[in-house]
C-alpha positions in Angstrom: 0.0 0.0 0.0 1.0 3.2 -0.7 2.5 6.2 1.8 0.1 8.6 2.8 2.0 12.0 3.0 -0.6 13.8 5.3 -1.1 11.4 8.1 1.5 10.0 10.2 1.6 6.1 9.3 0.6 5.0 13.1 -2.5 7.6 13.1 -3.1 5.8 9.7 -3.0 2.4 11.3 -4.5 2.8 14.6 -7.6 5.4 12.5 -7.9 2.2 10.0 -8.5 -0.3 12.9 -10.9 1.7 14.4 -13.0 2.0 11.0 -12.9 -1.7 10.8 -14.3 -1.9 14.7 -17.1 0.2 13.9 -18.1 -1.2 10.7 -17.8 -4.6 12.8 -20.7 -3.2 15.4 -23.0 -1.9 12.6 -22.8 -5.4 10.6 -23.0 -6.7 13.8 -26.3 -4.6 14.5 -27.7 -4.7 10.9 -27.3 -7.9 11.1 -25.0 -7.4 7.5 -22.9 -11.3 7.4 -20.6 -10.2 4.4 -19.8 -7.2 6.1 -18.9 -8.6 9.6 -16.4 -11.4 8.1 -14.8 -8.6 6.4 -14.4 -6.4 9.7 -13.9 -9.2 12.2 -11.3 -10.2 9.9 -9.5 -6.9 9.2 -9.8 -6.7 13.4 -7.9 -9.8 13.9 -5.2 -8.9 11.4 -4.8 -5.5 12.2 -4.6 -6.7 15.9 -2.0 -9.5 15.0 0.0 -7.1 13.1 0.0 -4.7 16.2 1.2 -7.4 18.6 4.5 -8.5 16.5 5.1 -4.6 15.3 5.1 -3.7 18.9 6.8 -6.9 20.3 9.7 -5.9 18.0 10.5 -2.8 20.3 8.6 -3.2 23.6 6.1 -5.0 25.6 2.6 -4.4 24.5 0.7 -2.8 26.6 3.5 -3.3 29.3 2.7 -7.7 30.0 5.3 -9.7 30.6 4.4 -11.9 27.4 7.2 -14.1 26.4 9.5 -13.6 22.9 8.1 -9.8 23.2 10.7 -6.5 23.4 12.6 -8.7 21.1 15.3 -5.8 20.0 16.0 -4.6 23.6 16.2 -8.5 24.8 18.8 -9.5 22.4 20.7 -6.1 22.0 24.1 -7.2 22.6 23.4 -10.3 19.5 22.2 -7.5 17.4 25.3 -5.7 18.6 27.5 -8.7 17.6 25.8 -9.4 14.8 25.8 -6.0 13.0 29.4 -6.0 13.5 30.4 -9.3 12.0 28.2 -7.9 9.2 30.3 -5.4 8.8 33.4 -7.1 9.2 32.4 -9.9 6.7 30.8 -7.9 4.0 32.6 -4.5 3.9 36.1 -5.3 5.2 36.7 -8.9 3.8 40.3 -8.2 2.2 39.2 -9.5 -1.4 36.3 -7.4 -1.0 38.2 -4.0 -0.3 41.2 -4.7 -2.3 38.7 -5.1 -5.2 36.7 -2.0 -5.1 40.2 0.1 -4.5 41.4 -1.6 -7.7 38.1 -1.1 -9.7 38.5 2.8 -9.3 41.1 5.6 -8.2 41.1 6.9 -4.9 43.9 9.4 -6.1 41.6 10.5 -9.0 38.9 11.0 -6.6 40.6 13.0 -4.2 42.3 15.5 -6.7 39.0 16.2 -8.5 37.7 17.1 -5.0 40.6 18.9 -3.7 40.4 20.5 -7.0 37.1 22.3 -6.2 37.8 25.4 -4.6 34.7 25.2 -2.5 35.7 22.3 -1.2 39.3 23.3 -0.9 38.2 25.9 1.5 36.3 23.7 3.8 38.9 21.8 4.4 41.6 24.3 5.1 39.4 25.9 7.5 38.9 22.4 9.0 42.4 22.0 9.0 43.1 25.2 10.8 40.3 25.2 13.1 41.7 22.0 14.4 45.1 23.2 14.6 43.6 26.9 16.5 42.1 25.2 18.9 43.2 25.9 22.7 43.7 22.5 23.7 45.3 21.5 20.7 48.6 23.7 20.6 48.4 22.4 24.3 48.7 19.4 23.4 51.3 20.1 20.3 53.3 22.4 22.7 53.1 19.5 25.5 54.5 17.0 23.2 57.2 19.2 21.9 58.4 20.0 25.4 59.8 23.7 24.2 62.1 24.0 27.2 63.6 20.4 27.1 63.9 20.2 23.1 65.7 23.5 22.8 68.2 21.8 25.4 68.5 19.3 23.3 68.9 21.1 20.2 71.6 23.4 21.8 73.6 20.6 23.4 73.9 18.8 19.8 75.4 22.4 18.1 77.3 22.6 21.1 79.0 19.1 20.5 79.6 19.8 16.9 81.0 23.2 17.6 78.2 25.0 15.8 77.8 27.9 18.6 81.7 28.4 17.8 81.2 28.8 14.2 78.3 31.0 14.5 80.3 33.6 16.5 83.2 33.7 14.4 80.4 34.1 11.3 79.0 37.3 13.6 82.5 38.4 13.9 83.2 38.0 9.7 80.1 40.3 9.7 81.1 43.5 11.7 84.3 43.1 10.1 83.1 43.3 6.8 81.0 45.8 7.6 83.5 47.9 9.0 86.1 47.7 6.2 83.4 48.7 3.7 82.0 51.6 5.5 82.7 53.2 8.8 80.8 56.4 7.9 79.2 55.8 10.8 81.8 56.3 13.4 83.0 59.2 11.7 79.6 60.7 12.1 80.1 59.9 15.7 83.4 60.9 16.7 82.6 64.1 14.8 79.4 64.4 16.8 81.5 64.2 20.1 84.1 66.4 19.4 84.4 69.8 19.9 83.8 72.4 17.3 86.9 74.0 17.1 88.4 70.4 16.3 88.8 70.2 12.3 87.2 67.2 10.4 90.7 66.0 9.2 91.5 65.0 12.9 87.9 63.8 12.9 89.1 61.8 10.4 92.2 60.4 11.9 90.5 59.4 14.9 88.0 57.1 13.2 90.3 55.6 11.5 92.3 54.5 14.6 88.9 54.0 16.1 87.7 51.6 13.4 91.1 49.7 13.3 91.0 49.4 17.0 87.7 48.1 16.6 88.9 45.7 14.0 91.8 44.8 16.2 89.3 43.8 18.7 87.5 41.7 16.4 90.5 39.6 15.3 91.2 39.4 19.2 88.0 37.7 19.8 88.6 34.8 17.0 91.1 33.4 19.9 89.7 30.3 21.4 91.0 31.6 25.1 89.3 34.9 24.5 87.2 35.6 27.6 84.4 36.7 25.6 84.2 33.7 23.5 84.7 32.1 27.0 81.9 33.9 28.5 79.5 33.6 25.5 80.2 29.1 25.3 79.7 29.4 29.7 76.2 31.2 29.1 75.2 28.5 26.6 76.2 26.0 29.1 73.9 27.8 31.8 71.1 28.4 29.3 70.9 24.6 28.5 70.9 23.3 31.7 68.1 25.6 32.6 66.0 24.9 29.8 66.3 21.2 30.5 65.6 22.0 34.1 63.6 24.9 34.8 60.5 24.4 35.0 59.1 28.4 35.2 61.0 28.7 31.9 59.7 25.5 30.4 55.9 27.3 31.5 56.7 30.4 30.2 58.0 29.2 26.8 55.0 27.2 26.7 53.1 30.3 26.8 54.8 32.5 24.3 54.7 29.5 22.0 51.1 29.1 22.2 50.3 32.9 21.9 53.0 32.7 18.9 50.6 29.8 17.8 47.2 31.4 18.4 48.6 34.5 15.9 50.4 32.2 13.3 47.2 30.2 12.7 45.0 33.0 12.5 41.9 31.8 9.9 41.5 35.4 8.5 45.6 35.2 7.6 46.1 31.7 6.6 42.8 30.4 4.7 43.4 32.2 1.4 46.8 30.9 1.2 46.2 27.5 2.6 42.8 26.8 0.2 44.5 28.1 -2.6 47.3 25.6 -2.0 45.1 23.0 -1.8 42.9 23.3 -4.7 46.7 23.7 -6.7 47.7 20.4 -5.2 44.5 18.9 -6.5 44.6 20.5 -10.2 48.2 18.9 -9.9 47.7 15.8 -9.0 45.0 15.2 -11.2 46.9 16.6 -14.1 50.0 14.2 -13.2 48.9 10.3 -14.5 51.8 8.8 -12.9 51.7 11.0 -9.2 48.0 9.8 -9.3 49.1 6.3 -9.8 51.6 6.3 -7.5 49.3 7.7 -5.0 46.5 5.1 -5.7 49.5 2.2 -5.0 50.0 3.7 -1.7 46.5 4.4 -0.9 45.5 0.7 -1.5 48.8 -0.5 0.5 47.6 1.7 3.2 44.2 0.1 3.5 45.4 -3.3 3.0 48.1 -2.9 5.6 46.4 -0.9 8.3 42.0 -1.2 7.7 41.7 -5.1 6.5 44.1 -6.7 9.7 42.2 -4.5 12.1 37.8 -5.4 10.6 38.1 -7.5 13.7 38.8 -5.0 15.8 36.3 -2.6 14.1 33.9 -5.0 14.7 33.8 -5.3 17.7 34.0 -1.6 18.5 30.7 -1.4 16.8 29.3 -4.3 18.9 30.2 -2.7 21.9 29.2 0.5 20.3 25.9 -1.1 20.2 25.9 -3.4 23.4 26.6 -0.1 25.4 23.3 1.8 24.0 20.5 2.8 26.7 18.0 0.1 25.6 15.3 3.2 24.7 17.6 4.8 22.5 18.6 0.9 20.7 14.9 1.1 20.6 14.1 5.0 19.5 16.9 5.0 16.8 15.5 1.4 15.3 12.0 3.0 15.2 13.2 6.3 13.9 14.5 4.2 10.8 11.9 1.6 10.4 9.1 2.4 12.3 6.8 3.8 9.6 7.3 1.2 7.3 6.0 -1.4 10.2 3.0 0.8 10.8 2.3 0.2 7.1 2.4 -3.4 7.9 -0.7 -3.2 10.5 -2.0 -1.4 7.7 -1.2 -3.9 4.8 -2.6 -6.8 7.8 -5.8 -4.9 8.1 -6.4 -4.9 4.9 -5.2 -8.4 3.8 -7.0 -10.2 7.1 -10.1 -8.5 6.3 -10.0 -9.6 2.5 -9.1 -12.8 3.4 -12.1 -13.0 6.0 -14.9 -12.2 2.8 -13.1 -14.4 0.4 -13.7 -17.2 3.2 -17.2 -16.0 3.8 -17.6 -16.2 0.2 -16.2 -19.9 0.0 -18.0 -21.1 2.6 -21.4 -20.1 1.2 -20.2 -21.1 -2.5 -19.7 -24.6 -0.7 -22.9 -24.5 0.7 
């Protein structure tokens, strides 16, 4: 039978078996035979198809009937059952190795990607996962800022790299010295006396900037107390950052407010969409990348989704075992539940047909 789109289907089935009650009493009182095998009839079906829709879900009328509230009785086997369904008939490894093979997941995904719409959504998926509190928390925790910047400096340490870097700072203020020390001209001329004239100005500089030159020869000496003091303060900062756990907070801080500004949406979502829709136009231009990619997709799923259906399904037995019997039941009927009314209906109907052809049989046979 078909839907009806303006009355709910259990209005529909519990108005229908109330017609076929009050047709019964007036067949019953006009004394109308064909009539009242129809109705009595479409009352016993339509009640016989309330009783099993209803047992399904709960206990009619609340009696403790046996084999009734059959779905919340036997919701952990359902719960089993729906996973091994899965597990059988979705995950089987022929199963998904076949249906990777018989398209291309890399095809897919770059004509997606390629869609700037789409694009969009997912960088500002991307970044709203990334932007949130707990998440750079959680990043910053794992990096340990304090601790790994130890690290880090201990290992340029041991290969001399702090060393190197101050003799490149050094090459720097000496080249800039030798090709302009306009500067400390300025400067000396600035501190001297007006009466002074700028040759001796001049002269000054000159022994100034070769002084300062001088100096900066002076500090390329490994015994140098500066170079001394500067390796001692690297040893100091390290140990703190590995130790200190005020600075570890602290550095935690900065680099989750350094975080919070970096991955501001309004800054990075043009960029970051725009670099994913080119990734997409590229890969599906590319043949090769995209068969490459469709290799590694399918060695992926092999390798990591088909050994673990068994796991999956039993997460969705438990999933299903762990349910609040009312919702189990809510969710089925939510799904199902007005195609079963249209069974009481279809019952109705059939059982009181059924009754009148009988009627008429019996009357045929005399």
């Amino acid at each position: 039978m078909g839907k009806s789109k303006l009355i709910p289907p259990h209005l529909l089935a519990g108005g229908l078996l109330l017609v076929m009650a009050v047709l019964f009493g007036v067949a019953w009182y006009f004394h109308i035979p064909a009539l009242k095998a129809f109705a009595e009839a479409a009352l016993a079906g339509g009640i016989a198809d309330w009783f099993a829709v209803t047992a399904l879900f709960r206990r009619p009328l609340g009696l403790p009937i046996p084999h009734t509230g059959l779905i919340p009785a036997n919701q952990k086997r359902l719960g089993r059952a729906l996973g091994d369904f899965v597990r059988d008939n979705f995950l089987a490894p022929d199963l998904v190795a076949a249906r990777l093979r018989q398209g291309s997941p890399a095809a897919w995904l770059a004509d997606r990607l390629a869609q700037p719409e789409v694009a969009r959504v997912l960088a500002r998926r991307l970044l709203r996962l990334a932007d949130d509190a707990d998440s750079r928390t959680a990043l910053l925790a794992l990096v340990q800022p304090g601790p790994s910047l130890a690290r880090a400096l201990r290992m340029i340490m041991r290969q001399h790299g702090h060393q190197r870097a101050f003799d490149r700072l050094l090459d720097g203020v000496a080249g800039a010295l030798a090709a302009d020390n306009s500067f400390i001209v300025a400067k000396v001329a600035d501190g001297s006396g007006r009466w002074v004239p700028a040759w001796v100005d001049r002269k000054l500089a000159e022994k100034l900037s070769a002084a300062l030159a001088a100096g900066l020869d002076d500090l390329r000496r490994a015994d140098h107390p500066w170079r001394q003091g500067f390796e001692h303060w690297l040893h100091t900062l390290t140990q703190r950052l590995g130790e200190d756990r005020d600075l570890d907070a602290r550095l935690t801080a900065a680099g989750e407010k350094a975080l919070a500004d970096w991955l501001a949406e309004d800054r990075l979502l043009p960029g970051l969409s725009a670099a994913i829709a080119g990734w997409g136009r590229a890969l599906a231009a590319d043949q090769a990348a995209r068969a490459r990619l469709d290799r590694r997709l399918i060695r992926v799923v092999e390798r990591a989704l088909v050994p673990s259906r068994h796991q999956i399904g039993d997460f969705i037995a438990q999933v299903v075992e762990r349910w609040d019997g009312a919702t189990l039941v809510a969710k089925l009927e939510a799904q199902v539940g007005g195609d079963l009314q249209y069974i009481r209906v279809n019952g109705t109907l059939v059982g009181g047909l059924a009754g009148l052809a009988l009627y008429g049989l019996s009357h045929l046979l005399g």
